[in-house]
C-alpha positions in Angstrom: 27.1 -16.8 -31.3 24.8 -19.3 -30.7 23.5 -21.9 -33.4 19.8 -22.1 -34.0 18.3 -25.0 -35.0 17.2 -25.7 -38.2 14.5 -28.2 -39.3 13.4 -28.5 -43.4 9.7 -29.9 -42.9 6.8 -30.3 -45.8 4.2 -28.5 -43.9 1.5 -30.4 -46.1 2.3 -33.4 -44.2 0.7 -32.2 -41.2 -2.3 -30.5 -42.8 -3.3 -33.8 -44.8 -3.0 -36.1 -41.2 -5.2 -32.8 -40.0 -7.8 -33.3 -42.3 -7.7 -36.7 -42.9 -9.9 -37.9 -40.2 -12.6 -35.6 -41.0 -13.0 -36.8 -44.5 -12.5 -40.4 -43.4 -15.9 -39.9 -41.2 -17.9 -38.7 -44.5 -17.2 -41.8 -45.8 -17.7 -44.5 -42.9 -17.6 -47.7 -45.1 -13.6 -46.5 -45.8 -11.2 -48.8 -43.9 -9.1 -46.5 -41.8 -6.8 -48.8 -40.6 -3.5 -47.8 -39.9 -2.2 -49.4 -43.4 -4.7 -47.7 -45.2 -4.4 -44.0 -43.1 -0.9 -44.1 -44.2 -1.5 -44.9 -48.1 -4.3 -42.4 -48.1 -2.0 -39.9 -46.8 1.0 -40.7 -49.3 -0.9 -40.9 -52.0 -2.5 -37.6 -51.2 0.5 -35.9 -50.5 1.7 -37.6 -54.0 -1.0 -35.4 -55.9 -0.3 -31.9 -53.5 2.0 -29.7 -54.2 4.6 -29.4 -51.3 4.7 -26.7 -49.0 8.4 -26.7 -47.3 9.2 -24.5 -44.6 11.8 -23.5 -42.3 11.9 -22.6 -38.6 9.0 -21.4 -36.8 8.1 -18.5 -39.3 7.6 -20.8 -42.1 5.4 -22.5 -39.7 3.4 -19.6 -39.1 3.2 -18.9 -42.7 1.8 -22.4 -43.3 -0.7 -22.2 -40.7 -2.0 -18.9 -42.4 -2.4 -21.0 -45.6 -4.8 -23.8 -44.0 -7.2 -21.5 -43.0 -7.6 -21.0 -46.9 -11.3 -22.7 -48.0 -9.7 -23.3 -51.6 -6.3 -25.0 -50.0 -8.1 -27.1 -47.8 -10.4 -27.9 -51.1 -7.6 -29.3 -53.1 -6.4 -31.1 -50.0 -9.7 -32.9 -49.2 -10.0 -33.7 -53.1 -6.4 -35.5 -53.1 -7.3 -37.6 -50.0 -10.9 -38.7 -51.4 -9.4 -39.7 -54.5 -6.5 -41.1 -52.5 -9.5 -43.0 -50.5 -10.8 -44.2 -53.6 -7.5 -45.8 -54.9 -7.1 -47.2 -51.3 -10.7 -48.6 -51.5 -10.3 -50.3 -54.7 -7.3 -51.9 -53.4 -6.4 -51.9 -50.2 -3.0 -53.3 -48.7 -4.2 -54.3 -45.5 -4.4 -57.9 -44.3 -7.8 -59.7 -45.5 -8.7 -60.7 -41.6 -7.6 -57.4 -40.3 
């Protein structure tokens, strides 16, 4: 018998880097610097439930959830408030 890999991944991840973009461009005087992409994301991520999955059909089950209006709602709220806390004080170099 063959093994199968198995891989324990927090699906959210990749649907907050999904959306993030998008609700970076609503909001062009945001720095989206690579320093401030990643602190959006964690602290969005922070304020979102995780979504864990396993193997491919956790995947597919995940994938079914972002087409959800209300799930990609709460994710779009965490990363504008995330924006806002990055805004106010941002961790990136001055002369960036």
């Amino acid at each position: 018998m063959s093994k199968k890999e198995v891989f324990l991944k927090n699906s959210m991840e990749d649907q907050v880097w999904t959306l993030l973009d998008s609700t970076l461009a609503k909001s062009p005087e945001m720095c989206s610097c690579e320093v401030c992409r990643h602190d959006i994301a964690a602290l969005a991520l922070n304020l979102l439930p995780p979504r864990y999955v396993v193997r491919d059909k956790g995947e597919i089950l995940s994938r079914l959830n972002q087409m959800e209006t209300q799930h990609n709602t709460n994710i779009v709220t965490a990363l504008t408030k995330a924006m806002i806390i990055v805004k106010e004080s941002p961790r990136h170099a001055s002369n960036k």
